[in-house]
MOPAC internal coordinates of N, CA, C and O (Angstrom, degrees):
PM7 1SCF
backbone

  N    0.0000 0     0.00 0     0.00 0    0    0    0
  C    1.4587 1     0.00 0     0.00 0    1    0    0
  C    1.5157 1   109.36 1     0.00 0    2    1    0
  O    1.2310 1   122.46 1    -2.57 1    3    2    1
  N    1.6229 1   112.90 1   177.43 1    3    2    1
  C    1.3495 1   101.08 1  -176.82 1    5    3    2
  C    1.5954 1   121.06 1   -71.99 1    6    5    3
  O    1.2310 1   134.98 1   151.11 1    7    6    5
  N    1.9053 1    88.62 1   -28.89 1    7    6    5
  C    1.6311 1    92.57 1   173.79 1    9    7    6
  C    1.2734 1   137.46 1   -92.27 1   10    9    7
  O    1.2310 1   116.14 1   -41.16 1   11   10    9
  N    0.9135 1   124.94 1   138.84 1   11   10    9
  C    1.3777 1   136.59 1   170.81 1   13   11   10
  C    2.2976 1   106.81 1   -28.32 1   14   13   11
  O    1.2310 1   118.65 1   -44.36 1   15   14   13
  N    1.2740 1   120.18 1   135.64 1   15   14   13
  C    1.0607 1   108.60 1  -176.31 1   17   15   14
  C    1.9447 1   125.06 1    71.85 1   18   17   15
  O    1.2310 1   131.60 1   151.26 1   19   18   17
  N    1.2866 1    95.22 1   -28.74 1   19   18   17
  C    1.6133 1   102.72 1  -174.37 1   21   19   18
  C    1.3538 1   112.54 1   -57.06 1   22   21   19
  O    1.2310 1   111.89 1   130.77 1   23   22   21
  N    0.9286 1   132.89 1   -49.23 1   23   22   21
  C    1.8986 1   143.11 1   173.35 1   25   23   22
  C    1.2877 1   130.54 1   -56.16 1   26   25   23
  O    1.2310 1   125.07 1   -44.66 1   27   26   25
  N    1.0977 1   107.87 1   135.34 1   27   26   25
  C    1.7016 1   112.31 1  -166.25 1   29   27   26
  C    1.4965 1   107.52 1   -37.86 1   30   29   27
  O    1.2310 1   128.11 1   -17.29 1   31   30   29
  N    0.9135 1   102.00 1   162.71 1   31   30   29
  C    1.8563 1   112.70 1  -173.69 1   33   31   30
  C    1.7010 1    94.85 1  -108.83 1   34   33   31
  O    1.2310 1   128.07 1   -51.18 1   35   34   33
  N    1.5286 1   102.07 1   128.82 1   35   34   33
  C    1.1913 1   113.47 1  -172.44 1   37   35   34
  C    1.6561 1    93.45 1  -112.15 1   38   37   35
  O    1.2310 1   112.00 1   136.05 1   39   38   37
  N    1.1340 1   132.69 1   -43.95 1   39   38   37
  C    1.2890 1   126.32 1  -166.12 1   41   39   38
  C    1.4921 1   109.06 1  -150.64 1   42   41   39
  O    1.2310 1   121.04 1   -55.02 1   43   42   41
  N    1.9371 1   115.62 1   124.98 1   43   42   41
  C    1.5805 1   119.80 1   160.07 1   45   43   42
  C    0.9472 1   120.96 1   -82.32 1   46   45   43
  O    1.2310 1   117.87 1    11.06 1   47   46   45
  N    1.7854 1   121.67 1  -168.94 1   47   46   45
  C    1.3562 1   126.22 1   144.78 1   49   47   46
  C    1.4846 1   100.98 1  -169.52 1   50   49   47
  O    1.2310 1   125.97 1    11.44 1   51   50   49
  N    0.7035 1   106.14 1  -168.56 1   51   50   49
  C    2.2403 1   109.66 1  -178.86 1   53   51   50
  C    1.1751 1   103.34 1  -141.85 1   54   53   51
  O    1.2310 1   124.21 1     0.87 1   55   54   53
  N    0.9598 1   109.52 1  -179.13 1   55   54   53
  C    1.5847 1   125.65 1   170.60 1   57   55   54
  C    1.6574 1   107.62 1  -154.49 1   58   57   55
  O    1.2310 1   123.56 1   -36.53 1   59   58   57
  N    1.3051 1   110.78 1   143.47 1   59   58   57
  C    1.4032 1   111.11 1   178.06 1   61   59   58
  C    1.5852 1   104.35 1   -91.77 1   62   61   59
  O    1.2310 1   119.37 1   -12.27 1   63   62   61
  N    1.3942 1   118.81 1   167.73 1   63   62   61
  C    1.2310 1    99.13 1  -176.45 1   65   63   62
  C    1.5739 1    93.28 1  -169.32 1   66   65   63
  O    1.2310 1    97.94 1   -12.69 1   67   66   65
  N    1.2274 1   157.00 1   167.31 1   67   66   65
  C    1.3948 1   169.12 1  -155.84 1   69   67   66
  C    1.7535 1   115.69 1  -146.70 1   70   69   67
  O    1.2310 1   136.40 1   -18.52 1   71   70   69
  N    1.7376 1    85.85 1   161.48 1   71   70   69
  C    1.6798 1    96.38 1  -170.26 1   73   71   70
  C    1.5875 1   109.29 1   -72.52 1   74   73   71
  O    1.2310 1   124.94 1   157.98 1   75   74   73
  N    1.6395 1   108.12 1   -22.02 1   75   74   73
  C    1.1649 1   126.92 1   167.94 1   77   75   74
  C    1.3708 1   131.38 1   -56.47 1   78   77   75
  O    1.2310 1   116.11 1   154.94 1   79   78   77
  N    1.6497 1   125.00 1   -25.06 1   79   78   77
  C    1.4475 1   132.06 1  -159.23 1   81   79   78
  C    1.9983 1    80.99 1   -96.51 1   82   81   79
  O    1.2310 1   138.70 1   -27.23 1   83   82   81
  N    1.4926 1    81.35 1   152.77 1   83   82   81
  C    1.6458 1   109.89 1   175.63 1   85   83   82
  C    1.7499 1    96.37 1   -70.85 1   86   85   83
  O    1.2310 1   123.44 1    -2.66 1   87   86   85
  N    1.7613 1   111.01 1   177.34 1   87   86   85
  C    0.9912 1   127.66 1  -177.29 1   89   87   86
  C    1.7153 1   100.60 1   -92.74 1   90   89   87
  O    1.2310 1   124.27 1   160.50 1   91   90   89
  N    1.5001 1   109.41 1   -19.50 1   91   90   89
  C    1.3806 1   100.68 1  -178.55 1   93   91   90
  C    1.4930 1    98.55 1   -96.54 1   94   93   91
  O    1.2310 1   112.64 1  -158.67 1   95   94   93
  N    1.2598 1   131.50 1    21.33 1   95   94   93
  C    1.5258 1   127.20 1  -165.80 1   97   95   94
  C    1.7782 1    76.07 1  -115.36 1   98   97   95
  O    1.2310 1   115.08 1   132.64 1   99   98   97
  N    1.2132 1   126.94 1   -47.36 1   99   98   97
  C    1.5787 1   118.24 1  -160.43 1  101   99   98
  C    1.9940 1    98.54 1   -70.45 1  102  101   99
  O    1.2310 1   122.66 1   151.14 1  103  102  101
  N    1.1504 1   112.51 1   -28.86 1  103  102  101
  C    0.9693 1   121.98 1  -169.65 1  105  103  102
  C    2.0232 1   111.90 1   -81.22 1  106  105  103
  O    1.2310 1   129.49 1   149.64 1  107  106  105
  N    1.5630 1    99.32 1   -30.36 1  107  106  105
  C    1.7975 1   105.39 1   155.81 1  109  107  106
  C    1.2639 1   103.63 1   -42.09 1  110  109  107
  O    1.2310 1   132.55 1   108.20 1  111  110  109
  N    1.5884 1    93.37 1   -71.80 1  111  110  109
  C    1.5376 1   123.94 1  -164.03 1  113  111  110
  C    1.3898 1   133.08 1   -29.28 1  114  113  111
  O    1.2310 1   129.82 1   118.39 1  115  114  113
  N    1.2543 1    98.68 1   -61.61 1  115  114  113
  C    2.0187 1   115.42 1   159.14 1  117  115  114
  C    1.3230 1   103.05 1   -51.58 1  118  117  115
  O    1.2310 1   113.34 1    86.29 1  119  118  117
  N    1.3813 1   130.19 1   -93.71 1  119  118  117
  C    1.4265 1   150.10 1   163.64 1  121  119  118
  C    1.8387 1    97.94 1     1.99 1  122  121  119
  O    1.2310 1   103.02 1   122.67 1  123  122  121
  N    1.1737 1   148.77 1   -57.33 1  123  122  121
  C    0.9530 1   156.41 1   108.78 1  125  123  122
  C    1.5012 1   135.64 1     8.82 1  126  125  123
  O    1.2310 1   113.13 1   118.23 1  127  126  125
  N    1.2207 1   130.59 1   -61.77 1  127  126  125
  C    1.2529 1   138.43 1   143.03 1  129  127  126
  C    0.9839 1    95.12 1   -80.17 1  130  129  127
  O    1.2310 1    91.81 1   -14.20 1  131  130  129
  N    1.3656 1   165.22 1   165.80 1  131  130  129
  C    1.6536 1   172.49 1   -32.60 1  133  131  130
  C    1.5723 1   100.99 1   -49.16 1  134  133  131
  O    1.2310 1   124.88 1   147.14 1  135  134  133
  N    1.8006 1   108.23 1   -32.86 1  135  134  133
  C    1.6142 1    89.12 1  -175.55 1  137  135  134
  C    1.4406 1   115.60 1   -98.69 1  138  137  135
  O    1.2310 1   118.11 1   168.02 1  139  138  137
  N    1.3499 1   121.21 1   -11.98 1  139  138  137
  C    1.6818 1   134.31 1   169.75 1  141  139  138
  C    1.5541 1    96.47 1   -73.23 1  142  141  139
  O    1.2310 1   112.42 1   149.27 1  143  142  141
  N    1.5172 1   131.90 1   -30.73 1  143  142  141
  C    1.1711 1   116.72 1   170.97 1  145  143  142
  C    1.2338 1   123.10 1   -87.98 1  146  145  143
  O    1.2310 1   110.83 1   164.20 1  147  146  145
  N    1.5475 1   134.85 1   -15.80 1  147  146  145
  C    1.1715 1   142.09 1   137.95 1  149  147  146
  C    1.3088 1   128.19 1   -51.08 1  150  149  147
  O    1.2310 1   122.97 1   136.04 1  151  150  149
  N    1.0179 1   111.91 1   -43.96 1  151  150  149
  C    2.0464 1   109.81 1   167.05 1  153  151  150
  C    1.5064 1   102.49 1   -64.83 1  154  153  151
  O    1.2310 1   111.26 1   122.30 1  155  154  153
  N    1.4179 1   134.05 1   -57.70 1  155  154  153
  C    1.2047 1   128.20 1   173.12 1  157  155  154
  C    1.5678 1   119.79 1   -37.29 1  158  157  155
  O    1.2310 1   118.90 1   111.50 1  159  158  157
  N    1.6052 1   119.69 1   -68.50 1  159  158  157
  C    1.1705 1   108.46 1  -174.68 1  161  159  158
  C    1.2666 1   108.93 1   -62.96 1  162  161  159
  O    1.2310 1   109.19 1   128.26 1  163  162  161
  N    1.3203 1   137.86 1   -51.74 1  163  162  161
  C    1.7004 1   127.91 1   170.75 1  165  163  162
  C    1.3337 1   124.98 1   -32.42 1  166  165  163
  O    1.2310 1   118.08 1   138.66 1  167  166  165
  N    1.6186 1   121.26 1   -41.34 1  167  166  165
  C    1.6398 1   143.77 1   174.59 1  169  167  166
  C    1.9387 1    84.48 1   -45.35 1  170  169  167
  O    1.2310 1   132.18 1   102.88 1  171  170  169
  N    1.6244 1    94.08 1   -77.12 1  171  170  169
  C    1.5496 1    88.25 1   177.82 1  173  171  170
  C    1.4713 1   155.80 1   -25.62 1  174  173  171
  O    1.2310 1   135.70 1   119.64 1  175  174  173
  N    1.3638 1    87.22 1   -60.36 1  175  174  173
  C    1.6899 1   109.52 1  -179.69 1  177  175  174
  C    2.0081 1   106.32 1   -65.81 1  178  177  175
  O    1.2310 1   120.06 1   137.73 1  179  178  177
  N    1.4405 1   117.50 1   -42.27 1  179  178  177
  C    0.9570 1   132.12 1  -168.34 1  181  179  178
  C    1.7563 1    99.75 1   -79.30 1  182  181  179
  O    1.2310 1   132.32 1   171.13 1  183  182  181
  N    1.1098 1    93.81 1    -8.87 1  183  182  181
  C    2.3255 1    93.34 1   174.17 1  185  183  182
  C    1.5391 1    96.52 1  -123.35 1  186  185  183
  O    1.2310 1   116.11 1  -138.09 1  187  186  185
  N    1.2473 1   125.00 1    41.91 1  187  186  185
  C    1.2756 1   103.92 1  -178.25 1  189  187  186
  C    1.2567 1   147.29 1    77.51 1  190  189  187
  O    1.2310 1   115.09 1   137.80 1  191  190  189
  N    1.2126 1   126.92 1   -42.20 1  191  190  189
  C    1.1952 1   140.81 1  -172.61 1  193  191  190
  C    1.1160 1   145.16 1   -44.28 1  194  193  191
  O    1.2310 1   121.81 1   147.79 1  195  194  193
  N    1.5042 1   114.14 1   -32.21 1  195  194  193
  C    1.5403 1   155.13 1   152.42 1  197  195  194
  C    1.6136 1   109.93 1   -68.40 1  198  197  195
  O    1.2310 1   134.38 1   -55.40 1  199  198  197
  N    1.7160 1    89.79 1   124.60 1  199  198  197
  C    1.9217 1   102.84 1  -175.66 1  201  199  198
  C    1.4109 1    89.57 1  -147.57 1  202  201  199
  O    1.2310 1   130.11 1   -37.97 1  203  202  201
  N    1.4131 1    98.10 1   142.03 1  203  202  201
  C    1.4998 1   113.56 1   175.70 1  205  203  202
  C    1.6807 1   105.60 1   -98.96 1  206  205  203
  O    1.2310 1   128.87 1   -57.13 1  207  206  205
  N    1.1407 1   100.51 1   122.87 1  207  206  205
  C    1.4601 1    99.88 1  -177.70 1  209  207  206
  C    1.9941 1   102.86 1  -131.54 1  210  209  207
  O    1.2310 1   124.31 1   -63.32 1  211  210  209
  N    1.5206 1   109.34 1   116.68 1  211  210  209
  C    1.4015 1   107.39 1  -151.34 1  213  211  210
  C    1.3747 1   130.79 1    63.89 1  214  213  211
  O    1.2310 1   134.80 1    66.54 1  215  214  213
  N    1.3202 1    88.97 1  -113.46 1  215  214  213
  C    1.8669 1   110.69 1  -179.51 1  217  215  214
  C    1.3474 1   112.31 1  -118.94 1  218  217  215
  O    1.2310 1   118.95 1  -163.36 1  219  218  217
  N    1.5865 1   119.61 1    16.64 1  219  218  217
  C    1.4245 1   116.34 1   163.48 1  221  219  218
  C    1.6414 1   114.23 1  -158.12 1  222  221  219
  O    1.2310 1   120.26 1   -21.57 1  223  222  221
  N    1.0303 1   117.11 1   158.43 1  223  222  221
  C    1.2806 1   143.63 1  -168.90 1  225  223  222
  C    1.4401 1   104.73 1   -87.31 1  226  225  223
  O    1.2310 1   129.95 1   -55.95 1  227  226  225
  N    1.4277 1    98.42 1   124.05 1  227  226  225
  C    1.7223 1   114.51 1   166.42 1  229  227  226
  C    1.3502 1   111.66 1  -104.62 1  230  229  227
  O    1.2310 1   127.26 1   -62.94 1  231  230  229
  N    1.1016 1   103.64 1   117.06 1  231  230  229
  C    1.9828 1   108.25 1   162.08 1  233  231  230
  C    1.0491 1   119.02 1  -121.20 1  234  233  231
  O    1.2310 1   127.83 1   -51.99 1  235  234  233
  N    1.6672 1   102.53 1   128.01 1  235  234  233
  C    1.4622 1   120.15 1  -174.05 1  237  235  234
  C    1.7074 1    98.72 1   -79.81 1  238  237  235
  O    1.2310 1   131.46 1   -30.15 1  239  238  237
  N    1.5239 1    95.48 1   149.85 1  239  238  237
  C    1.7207 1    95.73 1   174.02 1  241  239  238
  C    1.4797 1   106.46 1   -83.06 1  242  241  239
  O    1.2310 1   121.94 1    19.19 1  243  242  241
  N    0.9950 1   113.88 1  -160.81 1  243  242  241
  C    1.7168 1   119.30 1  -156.91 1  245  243  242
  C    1.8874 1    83.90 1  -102.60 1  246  245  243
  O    1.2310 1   132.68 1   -19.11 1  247  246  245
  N    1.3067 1    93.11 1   160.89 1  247  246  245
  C    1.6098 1   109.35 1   169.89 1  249  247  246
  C    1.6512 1   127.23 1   -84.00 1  250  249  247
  O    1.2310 1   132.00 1   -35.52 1  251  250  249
  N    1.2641 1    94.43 1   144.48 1  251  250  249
  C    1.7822 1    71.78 1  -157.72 1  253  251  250
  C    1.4999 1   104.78 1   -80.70 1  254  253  251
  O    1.2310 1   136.62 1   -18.36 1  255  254  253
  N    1.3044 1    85.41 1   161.64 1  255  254  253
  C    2.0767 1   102.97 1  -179.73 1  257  255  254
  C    1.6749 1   102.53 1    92.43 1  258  257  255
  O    1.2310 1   119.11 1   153.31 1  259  258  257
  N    1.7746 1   119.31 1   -26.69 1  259  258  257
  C    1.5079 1   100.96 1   168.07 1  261  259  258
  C    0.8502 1   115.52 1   -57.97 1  262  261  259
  O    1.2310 1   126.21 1    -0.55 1  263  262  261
  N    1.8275 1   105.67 1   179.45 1  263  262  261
  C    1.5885 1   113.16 1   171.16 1  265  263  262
  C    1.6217 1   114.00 1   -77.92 1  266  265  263
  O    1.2310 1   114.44 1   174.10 1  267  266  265
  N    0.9181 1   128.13 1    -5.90 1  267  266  265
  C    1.7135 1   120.55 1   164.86 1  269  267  266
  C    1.3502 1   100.87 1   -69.77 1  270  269  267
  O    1.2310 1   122.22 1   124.47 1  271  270  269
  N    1.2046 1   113.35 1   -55.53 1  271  270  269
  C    1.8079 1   112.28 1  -156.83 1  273  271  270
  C    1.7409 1    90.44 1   -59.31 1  274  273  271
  O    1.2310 1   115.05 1   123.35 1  275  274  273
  N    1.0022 1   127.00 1   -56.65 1  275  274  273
  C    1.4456 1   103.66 1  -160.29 1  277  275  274
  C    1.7117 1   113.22 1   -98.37 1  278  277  275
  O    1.2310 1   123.60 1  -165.79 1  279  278  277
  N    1.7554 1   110.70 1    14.21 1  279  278  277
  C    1.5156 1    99.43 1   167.78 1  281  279  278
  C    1.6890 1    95.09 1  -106.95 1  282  281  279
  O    1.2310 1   133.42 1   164.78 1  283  282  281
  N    1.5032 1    91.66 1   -15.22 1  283  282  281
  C    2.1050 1    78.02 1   179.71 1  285  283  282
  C    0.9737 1   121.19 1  -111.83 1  286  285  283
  O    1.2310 1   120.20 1  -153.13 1  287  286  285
  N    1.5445 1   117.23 1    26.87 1  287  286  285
  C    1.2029 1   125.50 1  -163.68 1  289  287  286
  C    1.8607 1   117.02 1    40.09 1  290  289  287
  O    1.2310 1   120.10 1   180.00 1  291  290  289

């Protein structure tokens, strides 16, 4: 889409994080997960895996014994 965020969500993740970590540590932190979740959903889309069905997106997990299944769990 044109905007940023607007498009189906193909892939999450979290991060744990404490009352202790800095504001520039939360800000590693995201930055960090946003791009392991960006290589993931791209890994995806680029093998297929991703189908739009309606108004949301199905993604198949990887097959087992490829190299997704056991680098992306």
């Amino acid at each position: 889409t044109a905007d940023l965020d607007e498009g189906p969500i193909i892939e999450q993740d979290i991060a744990r994080i404490t009352h202790a970590q800095s504001a520039e540590d939360y800000v590693s932190i995201g930055r960090d997960v946003e791009s392991q979740v960006l290589a993931r959903a791209v890994h995806a889309h680029i093998h297929h895996r991703c189908f739009i069905n309606g108004n949301r997106v199905v993604v198949f997990p990887p097959s087992p014994g490829s190299y997704a299944s056991e680098r992306m769990g």
